[in-house]
N, C-alpha and C positions, 0 to 999 in steps of 0.2 A: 434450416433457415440461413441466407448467407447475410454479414454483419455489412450494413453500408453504412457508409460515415455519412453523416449530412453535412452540404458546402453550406458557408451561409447564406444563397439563398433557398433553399432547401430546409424550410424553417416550419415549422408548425401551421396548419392553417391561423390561427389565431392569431400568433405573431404575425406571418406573411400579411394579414390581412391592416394590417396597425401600417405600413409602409414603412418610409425611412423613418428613424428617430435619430433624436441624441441617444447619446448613454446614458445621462441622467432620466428622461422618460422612459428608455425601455427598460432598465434596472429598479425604476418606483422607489427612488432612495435616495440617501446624499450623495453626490460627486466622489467615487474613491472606495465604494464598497461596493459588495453584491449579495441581493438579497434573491431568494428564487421567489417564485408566485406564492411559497406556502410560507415566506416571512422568513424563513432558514437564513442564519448569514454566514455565508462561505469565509472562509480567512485560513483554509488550509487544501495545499494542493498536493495531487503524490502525481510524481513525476518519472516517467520510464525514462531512462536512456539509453536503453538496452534489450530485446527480447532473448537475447544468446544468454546464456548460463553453460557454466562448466559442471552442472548436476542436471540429473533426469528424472525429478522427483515423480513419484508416481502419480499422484495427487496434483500436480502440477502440468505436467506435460506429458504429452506420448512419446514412446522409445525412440521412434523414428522424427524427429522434428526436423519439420523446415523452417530457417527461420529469413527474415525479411532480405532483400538486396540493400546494399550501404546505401545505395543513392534514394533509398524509401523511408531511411533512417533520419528523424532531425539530428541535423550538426551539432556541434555544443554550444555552438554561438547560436543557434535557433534554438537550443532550450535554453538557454539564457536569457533572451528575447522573451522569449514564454514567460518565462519565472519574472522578469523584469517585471512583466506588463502586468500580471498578477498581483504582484506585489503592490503598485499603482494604483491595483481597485482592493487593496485595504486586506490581501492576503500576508499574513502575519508569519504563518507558519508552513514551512515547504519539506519533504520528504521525498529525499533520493530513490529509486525504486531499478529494480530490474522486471526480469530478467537478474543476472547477478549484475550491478553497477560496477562494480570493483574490473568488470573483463575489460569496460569500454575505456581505449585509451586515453592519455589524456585527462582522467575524469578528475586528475584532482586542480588542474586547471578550471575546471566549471564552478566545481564546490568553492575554490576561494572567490570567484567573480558573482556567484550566489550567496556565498558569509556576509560579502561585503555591502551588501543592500539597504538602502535606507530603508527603515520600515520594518524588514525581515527581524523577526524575533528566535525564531529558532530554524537551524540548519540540522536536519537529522537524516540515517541513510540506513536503507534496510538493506540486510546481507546473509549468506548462506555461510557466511564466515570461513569461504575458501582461502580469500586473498587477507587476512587478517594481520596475520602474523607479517606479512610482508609491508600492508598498507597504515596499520593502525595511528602509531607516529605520525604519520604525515597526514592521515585525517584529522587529527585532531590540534594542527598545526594548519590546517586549512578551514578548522573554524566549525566543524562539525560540531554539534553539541551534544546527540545522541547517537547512541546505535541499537539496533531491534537487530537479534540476529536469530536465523533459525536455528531451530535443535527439537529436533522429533523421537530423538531414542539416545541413549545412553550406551548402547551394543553396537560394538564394530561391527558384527555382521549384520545384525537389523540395519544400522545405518546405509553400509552398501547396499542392502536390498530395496531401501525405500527408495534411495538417493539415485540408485542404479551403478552410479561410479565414483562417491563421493569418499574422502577419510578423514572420517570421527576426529582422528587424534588431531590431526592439521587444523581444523573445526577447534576442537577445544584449548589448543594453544594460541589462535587466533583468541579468541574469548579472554586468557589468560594475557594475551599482548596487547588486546585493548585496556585491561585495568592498571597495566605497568605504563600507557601511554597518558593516563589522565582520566580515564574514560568513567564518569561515574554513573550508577542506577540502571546502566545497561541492562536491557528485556529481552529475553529468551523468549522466541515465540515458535509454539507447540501446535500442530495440527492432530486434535483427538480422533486417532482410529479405531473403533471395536476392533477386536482382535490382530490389532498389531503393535500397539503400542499404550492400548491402555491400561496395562501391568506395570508400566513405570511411572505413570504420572505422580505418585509419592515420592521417587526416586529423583524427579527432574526436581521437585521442589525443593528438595534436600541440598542439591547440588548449588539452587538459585541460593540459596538459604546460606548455604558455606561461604559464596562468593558474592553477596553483599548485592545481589541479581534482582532484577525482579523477572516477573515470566507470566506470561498470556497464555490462554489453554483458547484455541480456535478451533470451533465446526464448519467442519468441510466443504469449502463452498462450490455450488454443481456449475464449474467453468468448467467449457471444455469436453470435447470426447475421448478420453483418456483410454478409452478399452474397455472397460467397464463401468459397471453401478456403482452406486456409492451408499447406498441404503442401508446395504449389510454390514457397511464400517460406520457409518455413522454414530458419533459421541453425541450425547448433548450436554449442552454446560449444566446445567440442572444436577447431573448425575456425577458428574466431576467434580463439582463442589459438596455433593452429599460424600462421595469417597474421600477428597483430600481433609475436609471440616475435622473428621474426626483424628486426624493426628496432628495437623498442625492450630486447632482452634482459630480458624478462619473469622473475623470481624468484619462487616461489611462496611464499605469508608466511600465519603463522597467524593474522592479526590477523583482526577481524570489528567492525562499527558494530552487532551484534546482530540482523540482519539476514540475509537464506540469500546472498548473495552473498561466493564465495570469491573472495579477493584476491591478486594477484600487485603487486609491487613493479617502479618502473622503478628500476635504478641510478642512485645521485646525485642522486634527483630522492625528494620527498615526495610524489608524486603513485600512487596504487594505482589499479589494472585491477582491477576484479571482474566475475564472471561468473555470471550469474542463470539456476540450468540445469532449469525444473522437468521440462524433458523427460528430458537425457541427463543428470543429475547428481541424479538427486531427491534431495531435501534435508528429505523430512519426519522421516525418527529426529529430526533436533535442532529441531523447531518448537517454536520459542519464544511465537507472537504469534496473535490470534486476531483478528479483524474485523466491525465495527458499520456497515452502510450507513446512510444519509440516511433512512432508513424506518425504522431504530430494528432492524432486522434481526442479531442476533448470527451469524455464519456461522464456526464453529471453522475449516473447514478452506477456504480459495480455491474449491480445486477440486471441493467438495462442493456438493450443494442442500442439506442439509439446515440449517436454521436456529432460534434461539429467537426468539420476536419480544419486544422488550421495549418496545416504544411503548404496550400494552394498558396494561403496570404503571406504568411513568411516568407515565400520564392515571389511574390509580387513585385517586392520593392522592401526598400526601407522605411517606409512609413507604420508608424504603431496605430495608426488610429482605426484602420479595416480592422486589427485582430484583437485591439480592446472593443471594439464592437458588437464584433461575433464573441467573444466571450461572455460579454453583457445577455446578447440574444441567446446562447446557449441554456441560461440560466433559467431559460421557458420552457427547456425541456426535458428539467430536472423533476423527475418523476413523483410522486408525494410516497411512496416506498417499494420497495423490491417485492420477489413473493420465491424465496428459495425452496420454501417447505415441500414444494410440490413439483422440484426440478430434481431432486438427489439421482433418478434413474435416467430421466429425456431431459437435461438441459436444455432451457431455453436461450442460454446465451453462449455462443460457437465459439469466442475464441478462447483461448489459454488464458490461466491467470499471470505465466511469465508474461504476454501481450500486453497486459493493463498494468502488471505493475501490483506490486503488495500493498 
């Protein structure tokens, strides 16, 4: 199946059929929010600025990657325009995204002109925690709030195997330079593989647990033609939390960072377990957030192809009012939920997860 972006006129029969609107009637809401058709209100966007990565996660991308020409790439003033306009319609909360963010020059020029947003409530930026140790300081001097950083194994050599050409130690002292930089509640996020890494998952929580961490355990989502199935690695959170319960006495707690991961408490300890289930827990009733790849690509729903492209409007002109529009109208083709369960071997959705963005 190959992924097309919808321009905005390329809209839904249903919407096409409604003609022009305000924003206020295509959105069915107040001035300054967006609600999709099934009532959901969006107020959180994740934001590629990057498809390149200096790791070759296996689970992420294929060995061989091509990745986009620059002049396909939004600028940083065109994702700031983005993030702007967003924010506008009553999105509170933004997350940096790759690909790795930390590769794309520049990037911390973006994040302070994004800290500094009226409206924006939290600035947070997911990372392979390559560039940590080098960037930590200055993200959090550029107004960052959070960091979500990956960590799938605790073994130098499992790490290079999964990573392809990644190092543990540089990783873990990035980790180590974010909390010397300020950085607090920092989340560890774990991709559950049978047979490759689910022998440590007591081991990662131990480590969350030393370092005052919290840490996600996520099922493997069927982006992408990576070379293989995914069936036979498949974790599910169910079983993760029946293994981790019994040594750390896991507590389930309503709290949420806003985000689909549900969180369990260690006693005595500030440190939370969450579990990211889009297979055995789907979590679309309460989707809050909706996603802009490195190509200017709006995608409402992960697990969906369907998309608005907004790079055409950005390169139009200066005017915000075509691409609060088309974001308004995107929000009609925000799907009522994904259906992974039945994708682990034939994905139905082509491109990479470095493409969209964590």
């Amino acid at each position: 199946m190959r992924n097309e972006s919808l321009n905005p006129e390329a809209l839904p029969p249903a919407l096409a059929a409604q003609g022009p609107t305000t924003t206020r009637e295509s959105s069915r809401h107040a001035e300054g929010t967006l609600i999709d058709k099934y009532g959901r209100h969006i107020t959180y966007i994740r934001l590629s600025i990057t498809d390149r990565c200096d790791f070759r996660c296996t689970y992420c991308m294929a060995e061989e990657m091509e990745f986009l020409p620059r002049e396909q790439v939004l600028s940083l003033e065109e994702c700031l325009r983005v993030v702007r306009t967003f924010v506008g319609l009553g999105v509170t909360k933004v997350r940096i995204t790759g690909g790795e963010p930390l590769v794309r020059r520049n990037v911390l020029w973006l994040l302070e002109q994004i800290a500094a947003l009226d409206g924006l409530k939290e600035l947070v930026l997911t990372t392979n925690g390559s560039q940590l140790e080098r960037y930590a300081a200055d993200l959090k001097r550029a107004g960052v709030k959070r960091l979500n950083v990956s960590l799938d194994t605790l073994k130098p050599e499992r790490f290079k195997a999964i990573t392809r050409i990644g190092d543990l130690d540089k990783v873990l002292r990035g980790i180590d330079a974010a909390a010397a930089a300020g950085f607090t509640r920092t989340k560890l996020n774990t991709v559950m593989m049978r047979g490759v890494n689910d022998d440590e998952f007591v081991d990662l929580v131990r480590y969350a647990l030393a370092r005052d961490l919290n840490i996600s355990f996520i099922e493997e989502m069927p982006l992408g033609d990576i070379g293989h199935g995914r069936s036979n690695t498949y974790f599910g959170s169910d079983e993760g939390l029946a293994l981790l319960t019994p040594h750390f006495g896991l507590v389930p707690t309503v709290e949420t960072t806003g985000g689909p991961a549900r969180y369990w408490r260690i006693p005595g300890s500030e440190t939370r377990v969450g579990f990211i289930s889009p297979h055995s827990h789907n979590f679309c009733d309460s989707c809050n957030r909706v996603r802009i790849t490195a190509q200017g690509d709006l995608y409402p729903c992960l697990g969906q192809n369907d998309a608005m492209g907004l790079l055409p409007l950005l390169r139009a002109g200066d005017d915000d009012a075509p691409l609060r529009e088309a974001i308004v109208r995107a929000m009609g083709i925000k799907p009522k939920e994904h259906n992974f369960s039945e994708q682990l071997d034939a994905p139905k959705v082509v491109r990479f997860m470095s493409m969209t963005g964590g």
